[in-house]
Backbone atoms as SQL, in Angstrom:
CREATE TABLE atoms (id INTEGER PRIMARY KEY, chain TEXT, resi INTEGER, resn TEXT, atom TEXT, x REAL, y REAL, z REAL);
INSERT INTO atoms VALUES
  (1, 'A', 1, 'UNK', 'N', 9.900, 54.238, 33.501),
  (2, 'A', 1, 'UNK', 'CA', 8.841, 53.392, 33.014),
  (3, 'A', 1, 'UNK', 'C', 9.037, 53.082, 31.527),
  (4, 'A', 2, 'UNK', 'N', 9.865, 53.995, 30.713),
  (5, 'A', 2, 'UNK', 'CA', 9.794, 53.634, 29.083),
  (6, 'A', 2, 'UNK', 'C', 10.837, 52.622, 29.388),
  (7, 'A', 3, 'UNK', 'N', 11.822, 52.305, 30.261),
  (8, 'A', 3, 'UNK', 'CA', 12.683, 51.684, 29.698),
  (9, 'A', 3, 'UNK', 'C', 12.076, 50.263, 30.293),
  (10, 'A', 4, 'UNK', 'N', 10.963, 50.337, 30.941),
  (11, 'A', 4, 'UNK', 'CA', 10.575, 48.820, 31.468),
  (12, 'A', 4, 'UNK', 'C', 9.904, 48.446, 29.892),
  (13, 'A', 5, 'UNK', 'N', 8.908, 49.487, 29.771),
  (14, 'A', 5, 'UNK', 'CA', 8.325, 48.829, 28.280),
  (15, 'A', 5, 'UNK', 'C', 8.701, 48.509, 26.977),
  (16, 'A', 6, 'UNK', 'N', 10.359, 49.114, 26.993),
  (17, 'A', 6, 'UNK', 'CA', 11.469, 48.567, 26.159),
  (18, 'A', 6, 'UNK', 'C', 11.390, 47.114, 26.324),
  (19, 'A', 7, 'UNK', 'N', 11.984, 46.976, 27.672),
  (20, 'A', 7, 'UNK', 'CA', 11.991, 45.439, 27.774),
  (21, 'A', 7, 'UNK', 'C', 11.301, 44.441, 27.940),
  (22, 'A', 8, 'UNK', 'N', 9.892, 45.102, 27.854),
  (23, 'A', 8, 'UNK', 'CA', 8.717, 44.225, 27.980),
  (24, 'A', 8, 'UNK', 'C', 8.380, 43.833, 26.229),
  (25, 'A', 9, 'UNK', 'N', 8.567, 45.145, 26.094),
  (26, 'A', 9, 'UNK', 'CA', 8.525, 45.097, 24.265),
  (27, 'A', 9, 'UNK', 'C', 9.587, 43.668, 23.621),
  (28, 'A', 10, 'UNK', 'N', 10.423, 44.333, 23.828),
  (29, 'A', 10, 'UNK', 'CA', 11.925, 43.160, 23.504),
  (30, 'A', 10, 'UNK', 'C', 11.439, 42.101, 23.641),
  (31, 'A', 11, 'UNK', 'N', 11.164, 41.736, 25.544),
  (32, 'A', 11, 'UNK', 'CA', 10.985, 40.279, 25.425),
  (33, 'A', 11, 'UNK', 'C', 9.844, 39.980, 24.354),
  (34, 'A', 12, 'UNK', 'N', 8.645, 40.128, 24.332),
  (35, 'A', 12, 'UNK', 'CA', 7.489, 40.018, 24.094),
  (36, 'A', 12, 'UNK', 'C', 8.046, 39.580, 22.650),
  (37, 'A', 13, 'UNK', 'N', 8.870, 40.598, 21.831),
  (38, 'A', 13, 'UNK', 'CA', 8.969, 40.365, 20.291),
  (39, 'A', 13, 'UNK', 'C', 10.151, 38.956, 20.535),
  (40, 'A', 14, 'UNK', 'N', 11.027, 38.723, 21.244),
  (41, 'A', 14, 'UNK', 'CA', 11.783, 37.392, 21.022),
  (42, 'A', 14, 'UNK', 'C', 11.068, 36.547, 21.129),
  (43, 'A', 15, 'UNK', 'N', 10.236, 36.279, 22.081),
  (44, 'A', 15, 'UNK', 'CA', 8.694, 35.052, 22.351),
  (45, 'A', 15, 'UNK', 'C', 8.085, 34.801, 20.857),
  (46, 'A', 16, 'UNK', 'N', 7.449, 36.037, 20.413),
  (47, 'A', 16, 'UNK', 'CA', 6.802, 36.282, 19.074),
  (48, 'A', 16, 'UNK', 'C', 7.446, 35.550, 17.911),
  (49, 'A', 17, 'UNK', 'N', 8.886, 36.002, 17.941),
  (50, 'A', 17, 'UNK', 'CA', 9.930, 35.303, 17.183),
  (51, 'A', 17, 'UNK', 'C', 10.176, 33.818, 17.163),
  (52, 'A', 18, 'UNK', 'N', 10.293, 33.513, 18.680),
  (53, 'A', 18, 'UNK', 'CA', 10.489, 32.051, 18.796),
  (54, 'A', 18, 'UNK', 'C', 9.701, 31.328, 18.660),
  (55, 'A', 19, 'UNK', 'N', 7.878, 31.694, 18.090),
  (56, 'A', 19, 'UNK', 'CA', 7.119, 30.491, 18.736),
  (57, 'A', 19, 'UNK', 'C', 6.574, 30.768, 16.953),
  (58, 'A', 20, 'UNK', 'N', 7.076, 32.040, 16.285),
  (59, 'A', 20, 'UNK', 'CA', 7.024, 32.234, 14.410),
  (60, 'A', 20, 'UNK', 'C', 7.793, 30.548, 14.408),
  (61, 'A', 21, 'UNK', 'N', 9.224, 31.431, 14.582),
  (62, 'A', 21, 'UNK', 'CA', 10.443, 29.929, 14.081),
  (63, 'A', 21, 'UNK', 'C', 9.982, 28.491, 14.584),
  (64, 'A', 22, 'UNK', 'N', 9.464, 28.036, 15.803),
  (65, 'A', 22, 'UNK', 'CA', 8.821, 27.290, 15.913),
  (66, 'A', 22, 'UNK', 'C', 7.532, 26.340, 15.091),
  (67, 'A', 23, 'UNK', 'N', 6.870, 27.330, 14.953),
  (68, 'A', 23, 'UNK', 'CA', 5.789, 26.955, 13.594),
  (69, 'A', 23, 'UNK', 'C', 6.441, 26.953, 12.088),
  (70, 'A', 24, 'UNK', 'N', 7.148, 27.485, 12.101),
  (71, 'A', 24, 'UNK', 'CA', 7.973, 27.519, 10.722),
  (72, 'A', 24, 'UNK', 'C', 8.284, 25.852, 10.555),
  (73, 'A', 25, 'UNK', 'N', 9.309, 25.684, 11.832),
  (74, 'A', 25, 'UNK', 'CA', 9.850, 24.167, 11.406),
  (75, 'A', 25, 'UNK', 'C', 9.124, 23.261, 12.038),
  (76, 'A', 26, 'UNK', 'N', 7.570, 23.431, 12.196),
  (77, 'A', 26, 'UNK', 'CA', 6.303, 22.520, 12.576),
  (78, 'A', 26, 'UNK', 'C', 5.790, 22.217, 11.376),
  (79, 'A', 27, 'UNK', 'N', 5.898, 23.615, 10.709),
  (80, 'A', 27, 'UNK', 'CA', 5.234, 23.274, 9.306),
  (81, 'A', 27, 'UNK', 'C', 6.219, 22.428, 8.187),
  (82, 'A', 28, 'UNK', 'N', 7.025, 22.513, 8.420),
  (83, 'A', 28, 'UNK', 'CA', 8.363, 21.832, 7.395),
  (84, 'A', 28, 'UNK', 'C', 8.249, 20.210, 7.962),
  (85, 'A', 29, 'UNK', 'N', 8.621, 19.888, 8.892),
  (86, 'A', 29, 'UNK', 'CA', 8.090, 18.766, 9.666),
  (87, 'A', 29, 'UNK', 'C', 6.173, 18.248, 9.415),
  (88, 'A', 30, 'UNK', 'N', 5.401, 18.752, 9.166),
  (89, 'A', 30, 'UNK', 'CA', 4.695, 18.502, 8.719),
  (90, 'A', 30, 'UNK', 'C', 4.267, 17.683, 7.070),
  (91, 'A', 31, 'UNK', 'N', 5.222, 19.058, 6.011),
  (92, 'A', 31, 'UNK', 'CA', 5.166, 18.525, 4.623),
  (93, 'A', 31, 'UNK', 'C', 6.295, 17.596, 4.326),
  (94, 'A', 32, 'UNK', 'N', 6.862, 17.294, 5.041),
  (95, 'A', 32, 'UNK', 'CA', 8.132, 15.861, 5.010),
  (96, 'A', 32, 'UNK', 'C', 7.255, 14.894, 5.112),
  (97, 'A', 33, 'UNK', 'N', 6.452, 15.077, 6.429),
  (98, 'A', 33, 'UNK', 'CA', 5.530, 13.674, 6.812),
  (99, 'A', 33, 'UNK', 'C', 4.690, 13.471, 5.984),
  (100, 'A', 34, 'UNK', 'N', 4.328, 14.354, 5.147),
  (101, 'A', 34, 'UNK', 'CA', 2.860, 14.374, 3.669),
  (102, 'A', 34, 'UNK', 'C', 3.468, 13.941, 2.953),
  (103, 'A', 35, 'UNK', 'N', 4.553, 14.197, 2.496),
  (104, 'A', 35, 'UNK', 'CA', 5.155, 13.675, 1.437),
  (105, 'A', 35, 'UNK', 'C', 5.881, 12.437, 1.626),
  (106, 'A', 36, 'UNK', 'N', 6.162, 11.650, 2.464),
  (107, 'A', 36, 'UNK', 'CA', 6.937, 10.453, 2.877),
  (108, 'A', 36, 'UNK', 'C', 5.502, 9.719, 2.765),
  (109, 'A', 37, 'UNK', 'N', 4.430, 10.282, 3.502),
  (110, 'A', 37, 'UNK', 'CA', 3.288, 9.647, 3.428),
  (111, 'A', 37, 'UNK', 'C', 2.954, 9.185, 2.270),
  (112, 'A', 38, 'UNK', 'N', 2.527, 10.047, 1.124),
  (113, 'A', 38, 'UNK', 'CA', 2.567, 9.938, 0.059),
  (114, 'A', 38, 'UNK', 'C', 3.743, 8.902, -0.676),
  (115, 'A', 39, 'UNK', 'N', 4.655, 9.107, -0.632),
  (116, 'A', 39, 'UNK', 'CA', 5.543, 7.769, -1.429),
  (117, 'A', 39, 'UNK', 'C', 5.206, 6.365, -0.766),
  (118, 'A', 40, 'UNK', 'N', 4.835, 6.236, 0.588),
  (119, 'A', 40, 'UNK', 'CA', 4.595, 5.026, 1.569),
  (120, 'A', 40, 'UNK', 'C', 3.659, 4.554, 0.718),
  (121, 'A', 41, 'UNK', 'N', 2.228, 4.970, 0.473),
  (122, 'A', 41, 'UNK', 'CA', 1.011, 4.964, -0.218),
  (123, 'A', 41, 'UNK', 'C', 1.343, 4.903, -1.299),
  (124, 'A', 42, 'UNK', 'N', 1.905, 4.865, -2.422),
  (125, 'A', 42, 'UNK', 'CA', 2.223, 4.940, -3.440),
  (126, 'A', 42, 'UNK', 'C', 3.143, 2.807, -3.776),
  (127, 'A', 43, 'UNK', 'N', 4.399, 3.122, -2.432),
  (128, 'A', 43, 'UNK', 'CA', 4.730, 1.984, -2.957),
  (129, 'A', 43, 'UNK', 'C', 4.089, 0.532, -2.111),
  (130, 'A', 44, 'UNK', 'N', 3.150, 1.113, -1.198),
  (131, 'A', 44, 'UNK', 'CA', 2.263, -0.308, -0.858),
  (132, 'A', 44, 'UNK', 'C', 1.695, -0.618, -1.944),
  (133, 'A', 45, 'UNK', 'N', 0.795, 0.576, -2.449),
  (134, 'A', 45, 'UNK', 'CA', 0.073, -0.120, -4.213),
  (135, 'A', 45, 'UNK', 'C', 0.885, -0.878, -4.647),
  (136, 'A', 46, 'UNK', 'N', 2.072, -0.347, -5.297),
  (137, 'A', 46, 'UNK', 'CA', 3.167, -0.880, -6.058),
  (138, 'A', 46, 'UNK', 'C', 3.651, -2.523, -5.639),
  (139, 'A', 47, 'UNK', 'N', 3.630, -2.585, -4.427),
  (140, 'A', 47, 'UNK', 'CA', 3.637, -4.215, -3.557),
  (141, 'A', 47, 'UNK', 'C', 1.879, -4.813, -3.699),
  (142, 'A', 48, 'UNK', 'N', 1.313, -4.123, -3.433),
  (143, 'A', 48, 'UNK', 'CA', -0.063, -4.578, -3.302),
  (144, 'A', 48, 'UNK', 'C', -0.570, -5.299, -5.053),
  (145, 'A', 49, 'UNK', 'N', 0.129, -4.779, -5.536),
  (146, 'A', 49, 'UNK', 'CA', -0.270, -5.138, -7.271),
  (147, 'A', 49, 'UNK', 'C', 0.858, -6.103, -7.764),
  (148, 'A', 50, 'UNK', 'N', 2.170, -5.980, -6.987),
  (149, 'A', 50, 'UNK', 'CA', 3.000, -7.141, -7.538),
  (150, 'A', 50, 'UNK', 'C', 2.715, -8.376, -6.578),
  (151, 'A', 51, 'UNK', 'N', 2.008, -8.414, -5.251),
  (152, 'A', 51, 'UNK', 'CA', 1.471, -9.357, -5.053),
  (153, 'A', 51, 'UNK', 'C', 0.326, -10.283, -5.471),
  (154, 'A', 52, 'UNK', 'N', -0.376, -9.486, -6.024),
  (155, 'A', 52, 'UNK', 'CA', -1.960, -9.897, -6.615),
  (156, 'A', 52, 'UNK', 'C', -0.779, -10.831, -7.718),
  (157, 'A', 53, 'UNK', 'N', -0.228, -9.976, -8.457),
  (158, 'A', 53, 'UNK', 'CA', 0.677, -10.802, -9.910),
  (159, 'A', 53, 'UNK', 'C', 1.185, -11.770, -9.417),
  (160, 'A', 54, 'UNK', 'N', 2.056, -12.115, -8.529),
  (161, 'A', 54, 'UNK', 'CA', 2.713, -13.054, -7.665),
  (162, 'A', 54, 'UNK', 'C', 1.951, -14.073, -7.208),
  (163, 'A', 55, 'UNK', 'N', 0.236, -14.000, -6.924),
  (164, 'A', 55, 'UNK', 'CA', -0.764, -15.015, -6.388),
  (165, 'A', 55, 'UNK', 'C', -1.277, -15.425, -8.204),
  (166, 'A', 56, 'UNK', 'N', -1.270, -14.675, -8.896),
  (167, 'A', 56, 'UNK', 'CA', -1.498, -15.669, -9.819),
  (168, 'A', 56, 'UNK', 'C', -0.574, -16.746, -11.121),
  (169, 'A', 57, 'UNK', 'N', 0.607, -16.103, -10.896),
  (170, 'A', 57, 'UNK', 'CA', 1.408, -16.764, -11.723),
  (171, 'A', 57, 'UNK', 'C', 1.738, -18.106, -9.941),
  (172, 'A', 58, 'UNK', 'N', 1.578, -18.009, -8.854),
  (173, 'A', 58, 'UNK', 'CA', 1.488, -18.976, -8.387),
  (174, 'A', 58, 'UNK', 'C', 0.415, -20.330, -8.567),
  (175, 'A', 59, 'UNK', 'N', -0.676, -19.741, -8.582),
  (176, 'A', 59, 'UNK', 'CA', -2.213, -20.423, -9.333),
  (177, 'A', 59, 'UNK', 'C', -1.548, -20.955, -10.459),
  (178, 'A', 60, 'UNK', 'N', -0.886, -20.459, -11.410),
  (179, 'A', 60, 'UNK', 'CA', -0.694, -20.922, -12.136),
  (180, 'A', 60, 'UNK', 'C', -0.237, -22.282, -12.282),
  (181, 'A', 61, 'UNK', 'N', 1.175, -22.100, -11.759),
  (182, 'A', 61, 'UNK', 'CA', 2.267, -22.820, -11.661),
  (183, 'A', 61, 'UNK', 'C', 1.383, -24.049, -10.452),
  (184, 'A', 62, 'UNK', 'N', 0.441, -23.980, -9.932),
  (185, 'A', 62, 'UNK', 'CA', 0.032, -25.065, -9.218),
  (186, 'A', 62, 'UNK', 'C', -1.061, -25.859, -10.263),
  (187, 'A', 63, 'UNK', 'N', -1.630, -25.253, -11.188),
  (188, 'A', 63, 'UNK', 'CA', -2.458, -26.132, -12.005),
  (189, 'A', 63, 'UNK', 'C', -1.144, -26.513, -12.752),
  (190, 'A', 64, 'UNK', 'N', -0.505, -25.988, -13.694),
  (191, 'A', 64, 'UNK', 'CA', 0.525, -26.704, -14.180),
  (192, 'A', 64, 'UNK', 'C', 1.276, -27.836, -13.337),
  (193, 'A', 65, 'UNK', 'N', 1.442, -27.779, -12.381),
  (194, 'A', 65, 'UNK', 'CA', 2.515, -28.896, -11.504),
  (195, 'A', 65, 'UNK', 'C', 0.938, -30.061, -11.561),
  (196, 'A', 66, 'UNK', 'N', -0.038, -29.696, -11.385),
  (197, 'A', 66, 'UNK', 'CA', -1.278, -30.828, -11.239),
  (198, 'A', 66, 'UNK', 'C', -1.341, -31.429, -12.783),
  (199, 'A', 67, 'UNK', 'N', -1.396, -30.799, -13.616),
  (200, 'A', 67, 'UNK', 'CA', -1.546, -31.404, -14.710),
  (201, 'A', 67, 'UNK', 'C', -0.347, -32.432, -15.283),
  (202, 'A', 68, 'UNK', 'N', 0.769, -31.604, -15.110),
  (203, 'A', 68, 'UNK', 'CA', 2.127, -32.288, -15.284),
  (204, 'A', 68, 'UNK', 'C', 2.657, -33.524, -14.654),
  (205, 'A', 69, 'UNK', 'N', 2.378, -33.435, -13.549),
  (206, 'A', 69, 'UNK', 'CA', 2.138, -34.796, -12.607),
  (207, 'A', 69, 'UNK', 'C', 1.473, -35.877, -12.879),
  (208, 'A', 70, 'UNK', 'N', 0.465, -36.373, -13.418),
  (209, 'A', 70, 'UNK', 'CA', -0.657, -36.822, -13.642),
  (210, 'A', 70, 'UNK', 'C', -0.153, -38.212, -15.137),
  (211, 'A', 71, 'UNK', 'N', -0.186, -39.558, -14.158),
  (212, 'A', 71, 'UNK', 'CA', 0.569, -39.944, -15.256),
  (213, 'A', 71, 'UNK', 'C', -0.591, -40.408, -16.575),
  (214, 'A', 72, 'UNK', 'N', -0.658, -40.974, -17.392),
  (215, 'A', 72, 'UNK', 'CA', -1.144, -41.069, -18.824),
  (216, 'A', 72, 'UNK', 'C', -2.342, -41.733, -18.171),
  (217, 'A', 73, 'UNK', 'N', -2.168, -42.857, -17.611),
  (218, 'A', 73, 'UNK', 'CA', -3.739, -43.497, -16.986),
  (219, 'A', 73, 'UNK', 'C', -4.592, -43.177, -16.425),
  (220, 'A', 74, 'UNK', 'N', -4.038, -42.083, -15.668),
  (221, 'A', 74, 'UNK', 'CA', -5.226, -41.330, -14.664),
  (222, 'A', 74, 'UNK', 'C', -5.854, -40.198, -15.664),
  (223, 'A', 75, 'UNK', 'N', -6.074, -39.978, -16.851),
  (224, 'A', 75, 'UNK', 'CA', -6.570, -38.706, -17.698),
  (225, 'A', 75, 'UNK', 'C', -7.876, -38.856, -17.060),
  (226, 'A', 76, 'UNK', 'N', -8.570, -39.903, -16.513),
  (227, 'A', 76, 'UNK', 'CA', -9.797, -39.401, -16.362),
  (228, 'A', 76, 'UNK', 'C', -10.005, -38.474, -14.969),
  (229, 'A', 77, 'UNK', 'N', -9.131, -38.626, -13.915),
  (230, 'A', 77, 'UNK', 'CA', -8.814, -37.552, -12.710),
  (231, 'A', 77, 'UNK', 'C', -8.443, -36.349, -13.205),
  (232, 'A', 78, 'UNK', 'N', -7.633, -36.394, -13.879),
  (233, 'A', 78, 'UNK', 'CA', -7.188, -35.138, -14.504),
  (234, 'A', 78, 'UNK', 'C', -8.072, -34.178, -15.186),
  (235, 'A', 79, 'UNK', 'N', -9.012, -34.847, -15.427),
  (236, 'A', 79, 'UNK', 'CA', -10.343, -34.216, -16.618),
  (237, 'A', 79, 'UNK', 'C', -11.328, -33.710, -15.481),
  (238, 'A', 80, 'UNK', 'N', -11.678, -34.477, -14.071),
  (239, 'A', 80, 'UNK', 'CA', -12.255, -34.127, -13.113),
  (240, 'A', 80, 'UNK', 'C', -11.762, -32.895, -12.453),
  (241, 'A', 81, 'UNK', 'N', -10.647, -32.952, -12.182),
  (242, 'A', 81, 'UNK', 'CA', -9.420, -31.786, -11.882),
  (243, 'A', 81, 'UNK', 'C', -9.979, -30.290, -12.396),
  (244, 'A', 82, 'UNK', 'N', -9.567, -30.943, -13.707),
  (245, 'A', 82, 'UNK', 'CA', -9.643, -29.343, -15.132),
  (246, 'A', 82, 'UNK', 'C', -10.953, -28.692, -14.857),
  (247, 'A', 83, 'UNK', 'N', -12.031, -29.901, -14.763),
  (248, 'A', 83, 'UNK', 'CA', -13.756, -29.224, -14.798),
  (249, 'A', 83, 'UNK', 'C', -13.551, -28.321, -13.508),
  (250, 'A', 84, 'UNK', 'N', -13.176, -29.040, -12.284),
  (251, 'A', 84, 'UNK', 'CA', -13.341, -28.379, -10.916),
  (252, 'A', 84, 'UNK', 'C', -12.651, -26.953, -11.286),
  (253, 'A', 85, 'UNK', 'N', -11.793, -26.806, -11.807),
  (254, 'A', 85, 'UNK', 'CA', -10.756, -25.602, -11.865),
  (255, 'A', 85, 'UNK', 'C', -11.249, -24.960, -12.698),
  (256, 'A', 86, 'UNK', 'N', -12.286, -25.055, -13.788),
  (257, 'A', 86, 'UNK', 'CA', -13.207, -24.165, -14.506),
  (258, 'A', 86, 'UNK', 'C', -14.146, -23.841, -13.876),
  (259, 'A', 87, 'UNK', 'N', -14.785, -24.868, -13.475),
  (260, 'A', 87, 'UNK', 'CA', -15.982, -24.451, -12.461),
  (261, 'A', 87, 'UNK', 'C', -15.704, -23.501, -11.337),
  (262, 'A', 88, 'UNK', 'N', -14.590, -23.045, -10.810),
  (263, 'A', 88, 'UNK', 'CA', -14.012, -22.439, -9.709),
  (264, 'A', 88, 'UNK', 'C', -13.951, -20.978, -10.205),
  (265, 'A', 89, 'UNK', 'N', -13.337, -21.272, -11.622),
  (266, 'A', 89, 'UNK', 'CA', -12.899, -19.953, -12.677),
  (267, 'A', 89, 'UNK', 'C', -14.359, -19.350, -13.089),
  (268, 'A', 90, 'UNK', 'N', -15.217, -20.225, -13.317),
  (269, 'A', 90, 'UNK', 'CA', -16.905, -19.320, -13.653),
  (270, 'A', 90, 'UNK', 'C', -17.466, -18.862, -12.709),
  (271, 'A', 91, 'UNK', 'N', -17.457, -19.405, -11.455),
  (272, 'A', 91, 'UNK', 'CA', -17.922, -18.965, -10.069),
  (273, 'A', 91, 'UNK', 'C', -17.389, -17.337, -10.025),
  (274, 'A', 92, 'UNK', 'N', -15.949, -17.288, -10.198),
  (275, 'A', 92, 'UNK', 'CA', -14.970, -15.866, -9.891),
  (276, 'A', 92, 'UNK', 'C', -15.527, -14.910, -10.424),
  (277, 'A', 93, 'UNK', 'N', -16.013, -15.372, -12.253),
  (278, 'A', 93, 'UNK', 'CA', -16.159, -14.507, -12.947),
  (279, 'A', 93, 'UNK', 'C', -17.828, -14.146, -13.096),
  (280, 'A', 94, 'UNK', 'N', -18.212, -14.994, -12.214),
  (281, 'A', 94, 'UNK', 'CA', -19.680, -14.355, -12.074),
  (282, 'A', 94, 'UNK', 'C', -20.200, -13.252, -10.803),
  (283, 'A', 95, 'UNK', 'N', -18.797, -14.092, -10.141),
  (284, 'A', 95, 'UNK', 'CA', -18.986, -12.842, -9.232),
  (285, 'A', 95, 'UNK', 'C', -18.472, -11.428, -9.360),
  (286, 'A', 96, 'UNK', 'N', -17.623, -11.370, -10.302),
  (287, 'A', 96, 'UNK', 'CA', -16.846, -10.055, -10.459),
  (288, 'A', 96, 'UNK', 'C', -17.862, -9.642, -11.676),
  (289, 'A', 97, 'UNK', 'N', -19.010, -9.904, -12.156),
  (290, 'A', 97, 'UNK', 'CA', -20.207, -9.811, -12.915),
  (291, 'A', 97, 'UNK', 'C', -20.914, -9.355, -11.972),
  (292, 'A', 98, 'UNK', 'N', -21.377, -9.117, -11.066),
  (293, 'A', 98, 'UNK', 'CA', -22.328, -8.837, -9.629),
  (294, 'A', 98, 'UNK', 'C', -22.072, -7.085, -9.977);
């Protein structure tokens, strides 16, 4: 009978062992995924903020192409233009005033 509970022992501690080492590299596999997570999150901001920059130097470059376009006779469209595009710009900034 001791030598059955040898081997009941034995097995019992390799199980014990295998399902330690198991969680070991569950947990390693875990802080890879936190940390990959973490840089993912990190460089969407990093895109998320060079896009915002990217939508406004586009704004930009579209009032400039409107103004630039616009030959000498039409200044009075152009002046209608500018108001609308201020008026658009006070609207923004009253709301980011809220």
């Amino acid at each position: 009978m001791d030598s059955r509970s040898d081997e009941l022992f034995t097995s019992l501690k390799h199980r014990v062992n295998t399902v330690i080492s198991l969680y070991e590299e569950q947990k390693r596999k875990a802080e890879t995924l936190r940390t990959e997570n973490a840089e993912l999150i990190k460089r969407i901001e990093a895109l998320e903020h060079n896009l915002e920059t990217l939508d406004k130097k586009y704004e930009n470059l579209k009032i400039a192409k409107v103004l630039s376009s616009v030959p000498d006779d039409d200044v009075h469209t152009t002046k209608l233009q500018v108001n609308r595009i201020v008026r658009e710009i006070d609207k923004c900034i009253a709301l980011l005033n809220r």
